[in-house]
C-alpha positions in Angstrom: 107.2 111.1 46.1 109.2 109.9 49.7 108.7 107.1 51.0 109.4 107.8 54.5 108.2 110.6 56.7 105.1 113.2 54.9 102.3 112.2 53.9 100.8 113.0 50.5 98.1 115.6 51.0 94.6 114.4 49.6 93.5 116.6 46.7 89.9 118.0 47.2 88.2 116.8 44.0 89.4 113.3 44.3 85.6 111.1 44.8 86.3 109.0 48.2 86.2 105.4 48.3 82.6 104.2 49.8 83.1 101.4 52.6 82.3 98.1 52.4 79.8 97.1 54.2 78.8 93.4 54.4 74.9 92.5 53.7 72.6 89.8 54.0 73.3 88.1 50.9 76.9 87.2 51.6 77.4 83.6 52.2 80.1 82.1 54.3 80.9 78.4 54.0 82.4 76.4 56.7 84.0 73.3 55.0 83.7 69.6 56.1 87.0 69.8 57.7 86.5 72.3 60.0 85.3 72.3 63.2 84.6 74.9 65.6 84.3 75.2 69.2 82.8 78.2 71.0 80.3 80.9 70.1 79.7 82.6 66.5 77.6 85.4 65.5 77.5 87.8 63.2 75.1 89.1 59.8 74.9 87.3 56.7 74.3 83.7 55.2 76.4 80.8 56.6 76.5 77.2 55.2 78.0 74.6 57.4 79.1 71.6 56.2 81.9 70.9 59.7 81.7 70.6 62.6 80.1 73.3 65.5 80.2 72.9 69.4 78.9 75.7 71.4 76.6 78.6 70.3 75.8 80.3 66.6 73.9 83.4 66.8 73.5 84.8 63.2 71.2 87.1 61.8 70.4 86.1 58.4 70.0 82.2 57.1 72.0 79.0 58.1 72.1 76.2 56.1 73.6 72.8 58.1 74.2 71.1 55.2 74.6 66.9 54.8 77.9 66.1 56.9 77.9 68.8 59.1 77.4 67.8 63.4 75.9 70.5 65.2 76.4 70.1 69.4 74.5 73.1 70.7 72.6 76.1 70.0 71.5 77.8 66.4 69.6 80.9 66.1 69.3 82.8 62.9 66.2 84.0 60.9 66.2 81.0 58.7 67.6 77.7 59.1 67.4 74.7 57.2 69.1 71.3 58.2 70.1 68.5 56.4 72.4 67.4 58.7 72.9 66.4 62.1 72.0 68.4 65.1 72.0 67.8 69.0 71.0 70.5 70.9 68.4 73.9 70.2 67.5 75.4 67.1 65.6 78.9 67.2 64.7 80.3 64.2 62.8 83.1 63.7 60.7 83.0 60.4 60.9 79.7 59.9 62.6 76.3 60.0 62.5 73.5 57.4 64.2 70.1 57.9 65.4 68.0 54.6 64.7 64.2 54.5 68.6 64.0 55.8 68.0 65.8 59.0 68.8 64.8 62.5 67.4 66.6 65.2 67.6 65.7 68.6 66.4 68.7 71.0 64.4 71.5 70.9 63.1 73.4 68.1 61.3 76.7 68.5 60.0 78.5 65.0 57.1 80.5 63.9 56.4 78.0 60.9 57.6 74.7 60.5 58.4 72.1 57.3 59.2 68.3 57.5 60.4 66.4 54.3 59.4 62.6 54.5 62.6 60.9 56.1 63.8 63.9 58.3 64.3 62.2 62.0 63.5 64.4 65.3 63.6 63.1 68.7 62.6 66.0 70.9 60.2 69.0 71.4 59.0 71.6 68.9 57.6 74.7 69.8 56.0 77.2 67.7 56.5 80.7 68.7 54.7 83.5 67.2 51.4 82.6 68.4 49.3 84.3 71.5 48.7 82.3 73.9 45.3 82.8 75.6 45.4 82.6 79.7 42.2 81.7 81.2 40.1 84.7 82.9 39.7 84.4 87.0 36.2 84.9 87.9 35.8 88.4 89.3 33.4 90.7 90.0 33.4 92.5 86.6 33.0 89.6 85.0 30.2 87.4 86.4 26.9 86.9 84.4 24.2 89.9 85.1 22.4 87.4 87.0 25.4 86.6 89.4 26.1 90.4 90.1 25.3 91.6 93.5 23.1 94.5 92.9 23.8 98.0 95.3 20.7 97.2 97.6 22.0 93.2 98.7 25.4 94.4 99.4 23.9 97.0 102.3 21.6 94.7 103.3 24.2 92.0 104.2 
């Protein structure tokens, strides 16, 4: 076997290695003494119990766990806070804040859940739901007795 220069020829019945690929039910951690400044994203669970300033786009479920301090903007399917957030959290099934929680900013989630204690100083809005815009009045849709009948509109 050299070490330097050819390489060993792959043998034909030898089963390939599958790649990895990462799914949704990894879980990263980001520890109490980290903190991170600028934007994440990605696929896959993420617990953070540091520090985040900037953007976290994610794809999966985000826990902000007890100590962590969030300046700026989550979005990921799920996300549940216990800790402290200043900024916008989008979540796209559905958010739940602990009794620990501190919001202050916007929230926008299909479904919504508040433990007794959680704290939010700021505006909530629940997407996921069709807004019905009032109907002008036009011709097609006036009463029968408004209608201008064929005859009236010659006459005029």
């Amino acid at each position: 076997m050299p070490l330097f220069g050819k390489k060993e020829k792959k043998k034909a019945n030898q089963p390939q290695r599958p790649k990895k690929v990462l799914s949704q039910n990894e879980t990263s951690y980001f520890g109490k003494n980290l903190m991170i400044k600028g934007r994440v994203s990605g696929n896959g669970n993420v617990i953070i119990m540091g520090g985040l300033e900037g953007e976290f786009d994610l794809r999966g479920r985000v826990k902000i766990a007890q100590p962590a301090k969030i300046k700026g903007e989550v979005k990921a399917d799920v996300i549940s806070v216990n800790g402290n957030v200043e900024g916008k959290l989008a979540a796209k099934q559905r958010l739940h804040l602990d009794q620990t929680a501190r919001i202050e900013g916007q929230m926008t989630t299909p479904k919504l859940s508040i433990t007794e204690g959680a704290s939010l100083n700021g505006e909530v809005t629940m997407s996921g739901r069709v807004k019905k815009e009032p109907v002008a009045a036009t011709e097609n849709t006036k009463p029968a007795h408004q209608k201008e009948r064929p005859s009236e509109s010659r006459q005029k």
